[in-house]
Each structure stands twice: as structure tokens, then as C-alpha cells.
N, C-alpha and C positions, 0 to 999 in steps of 0.2 A: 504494500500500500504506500501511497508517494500522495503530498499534497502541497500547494502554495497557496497561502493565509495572507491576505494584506487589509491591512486594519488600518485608514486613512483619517480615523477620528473615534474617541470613542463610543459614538453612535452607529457609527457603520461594520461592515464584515464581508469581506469577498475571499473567495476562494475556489481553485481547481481542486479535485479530486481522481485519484485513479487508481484501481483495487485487481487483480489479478488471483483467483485463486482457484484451486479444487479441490474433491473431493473424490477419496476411492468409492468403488462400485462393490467391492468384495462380500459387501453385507449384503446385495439384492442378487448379485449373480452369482455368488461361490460355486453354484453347480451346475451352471450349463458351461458345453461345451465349448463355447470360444467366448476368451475373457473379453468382458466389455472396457472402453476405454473409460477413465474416471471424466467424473460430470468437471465442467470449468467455466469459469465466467470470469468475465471485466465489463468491470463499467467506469466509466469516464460521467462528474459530475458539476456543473457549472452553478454555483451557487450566492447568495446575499442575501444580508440580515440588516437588521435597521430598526435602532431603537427612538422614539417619534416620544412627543408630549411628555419629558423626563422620564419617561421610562413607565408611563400609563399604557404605552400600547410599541408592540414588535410584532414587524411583518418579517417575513421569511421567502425567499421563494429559489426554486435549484430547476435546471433543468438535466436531463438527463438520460446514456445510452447503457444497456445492459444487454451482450450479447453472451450466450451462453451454449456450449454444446453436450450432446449429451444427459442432457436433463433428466432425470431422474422422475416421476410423477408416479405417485400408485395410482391403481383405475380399482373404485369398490367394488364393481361389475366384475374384475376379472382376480383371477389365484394369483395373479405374479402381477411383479410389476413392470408396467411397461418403457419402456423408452420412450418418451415423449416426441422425440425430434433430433435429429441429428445436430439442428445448429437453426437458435431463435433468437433476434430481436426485438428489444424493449427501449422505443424510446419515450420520453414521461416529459411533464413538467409540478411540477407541487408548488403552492402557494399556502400559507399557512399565516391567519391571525392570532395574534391572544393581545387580551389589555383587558385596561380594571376601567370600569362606568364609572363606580361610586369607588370608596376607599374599603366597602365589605363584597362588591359584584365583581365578578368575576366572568369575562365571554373567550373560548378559544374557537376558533374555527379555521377546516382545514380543505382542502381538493387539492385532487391527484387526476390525469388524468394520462391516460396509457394508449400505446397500439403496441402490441403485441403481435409480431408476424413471424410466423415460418418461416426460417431462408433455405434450410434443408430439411429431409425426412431419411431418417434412418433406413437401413438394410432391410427390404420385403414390404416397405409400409407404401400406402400407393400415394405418387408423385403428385397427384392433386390435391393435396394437403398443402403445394408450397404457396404461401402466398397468402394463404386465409390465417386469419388470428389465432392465435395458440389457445390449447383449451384451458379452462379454469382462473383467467384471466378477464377482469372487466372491463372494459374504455373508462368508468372512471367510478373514483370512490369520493364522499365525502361524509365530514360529520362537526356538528354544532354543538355546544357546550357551554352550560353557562351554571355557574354558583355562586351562590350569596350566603354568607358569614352573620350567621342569627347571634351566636356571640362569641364566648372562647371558648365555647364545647361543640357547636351546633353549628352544623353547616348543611344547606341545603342545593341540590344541583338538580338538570337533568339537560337531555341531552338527545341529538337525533343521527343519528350514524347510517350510511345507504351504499349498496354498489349496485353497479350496471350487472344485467347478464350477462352470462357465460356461456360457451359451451362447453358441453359434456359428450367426450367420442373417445373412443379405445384410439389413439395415435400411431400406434404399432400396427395398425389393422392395415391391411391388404387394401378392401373394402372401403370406397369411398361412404358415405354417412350422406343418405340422400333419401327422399318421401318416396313412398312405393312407385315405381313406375319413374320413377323421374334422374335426372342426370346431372341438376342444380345439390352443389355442397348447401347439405341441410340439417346441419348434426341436432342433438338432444340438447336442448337451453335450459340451462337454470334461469330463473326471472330472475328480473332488479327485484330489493328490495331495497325498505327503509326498517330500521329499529330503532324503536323511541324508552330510551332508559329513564 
């Protein structure tokens, strides 16, 4: 991991980021036949902070690339787990608030917002996979958050947190994931949701 920090005041925060790592496979594949290569990733992150109204309120926001091969992913549907993807792309941006209203309120609020794409498909898995969004991945997530301070014991909050749909398809499969009779990639969607704590 490697990064460049430059702090021009101290209200503000910029900085590069960049991460390089992996992980063995030995624990998912110990026993098939031909060893799999270990899962790896880098992501490269461009990011800045800033602290506004002395320090009543901080934005945040980073954009950023995560390419990954090998991926790792269980499917509940299936006894093993599958290989996801030979080699996927995630580029994102996040924007993140928090600050105080009063001196006992408290708001954070955050979105991300993601594409996720196949650049390759692993050994056996069918080549129309490449290009469409990786499964269990959402275009975007966010969630809102707010607490207020009753006194020095009691504190009260709540809050609404949501992601976009997903698909849900075996990755490994042959078998493109399309509606009966038809030839359009169509896999199993998980919906958006919201959850209100």
C-alpha cells in the first residue's frame, strides 16, 4: 500500500491512494484438480476532506478504481464455490456528510455509487457475461443518520440505509441466465431496498 497526503490548511485533506494485494484460494479449492490462481486486487483512490463552519460540519468525497481477478464469490444455490470472473472492474465515487445542527443533533449522510463490469470470464463460463455488471453488486448505496443527545445518558437516533438491485446468477455457469425462450442476458434480481433503523 503506497499513498501521498497533502494537507494545504488545516481544514482541508487531499490525497492519492494505491493498494495491491491477494489472497490464496487453498481454503475453496484444496481439492480439485488444477490449482486455482489466488484472488488479487488494486485499487487506485483519489480523494478530499474539508472541514467547513469550525468544525460543525465535514464533507468527504474519493473517487475511485478496483480491478480484481479471480474473485472469489460463494453462490447459496450451488455446493462449491464458484469463481466469479476471471478479471472485474469497479469504478465508484463516494461522497459523505456529517455535522452537528444544534450542539446535542447530530446528521451523517453518505452515497456511493458503483459500475461494476466484467472484463473477463473465467475457464468454461460463457463469454456473454463480459460486459454486463458483476453479480451481487449495486449501482448505488446510501444511508441517513441522525441523533440527538436527551442528556449525559440518553441519546436518541434513527436512521435510513438502501441499495440498488443486484443480480443473482451462478458466474461459472456455461449457461447464459436469460427468460424462457429468449436470448437477452436476464439473470435473477435481488430488488433495491430501503431499511429504516
Amino acid at each position: 500500500r503506497s499513498s501521498l497526503s497533502y494537507h494545504p490548511n488545516d481544514e482541508s485533506h487531499y490525497y492519492l491512494a494505491y493498494s495491491d494485494s491477494f489472497s490464496p484460494t487453498a481454503d475453496l479449492y484444496q481439492l480439485t484438480v488444477t490449482p486455482k490462481p489466488p484472488e488479487r486486487s488494486n485499487v487506485m483512490e483519489l480523494g478530499a476532506k474539508y472541514i467547513l463552519l469550525e468544525g460543525d460540519l465535514t464533507l468527504r468525497g474519493a473517487l475511485y478504481r478496483a480491478n480484481k481477478v479471480w474473485e472469489r464469490n460463494a453462490d447459496l444455490e450451488a455446493t462449491t464455490a464458484p469463481i466469479l470472473t476471471k478479471k472485474r472492474r469497479t469504478d465508484g465515487i463516494e461522497v459523505e456528510a456529517a455535522g452537528r445542527i444544534t450542539r446535542n443533533w447530530e446528521v451523517f449522510a453518505g452515497v456511493a455509487l458503483m459500475d461494476a463490469t466484467i472484463l473477463e470470464v473465467a475457464d468454461g463460463a460463457n463469454a456473454g457475461l463480459v460486459g454486463q455488471r458483476a453479480r451481487n453488486t449495486p449501482r448505488y448505496t446510501y444511508n441517513v443518520w441522525t441523533t440527538y443527545k436527551v442528556d449525559e445518558h440518553w441519546k436518541v437516533g434513527a436512521g435510513v440505509e438502501a441499495k440498488g438491485d443486484r443480480y443473482a446468477y451462478v458466474p461459472s455457469s456455461a449457461t447464459l441466465p436469460t427468460l424462457p425462450g429468449g436470448t437477452t442476458f436476464a439473470p435473477n434480481t435481488a430488488p433495491a431496498y430501503e431499511r429504516v433503523d
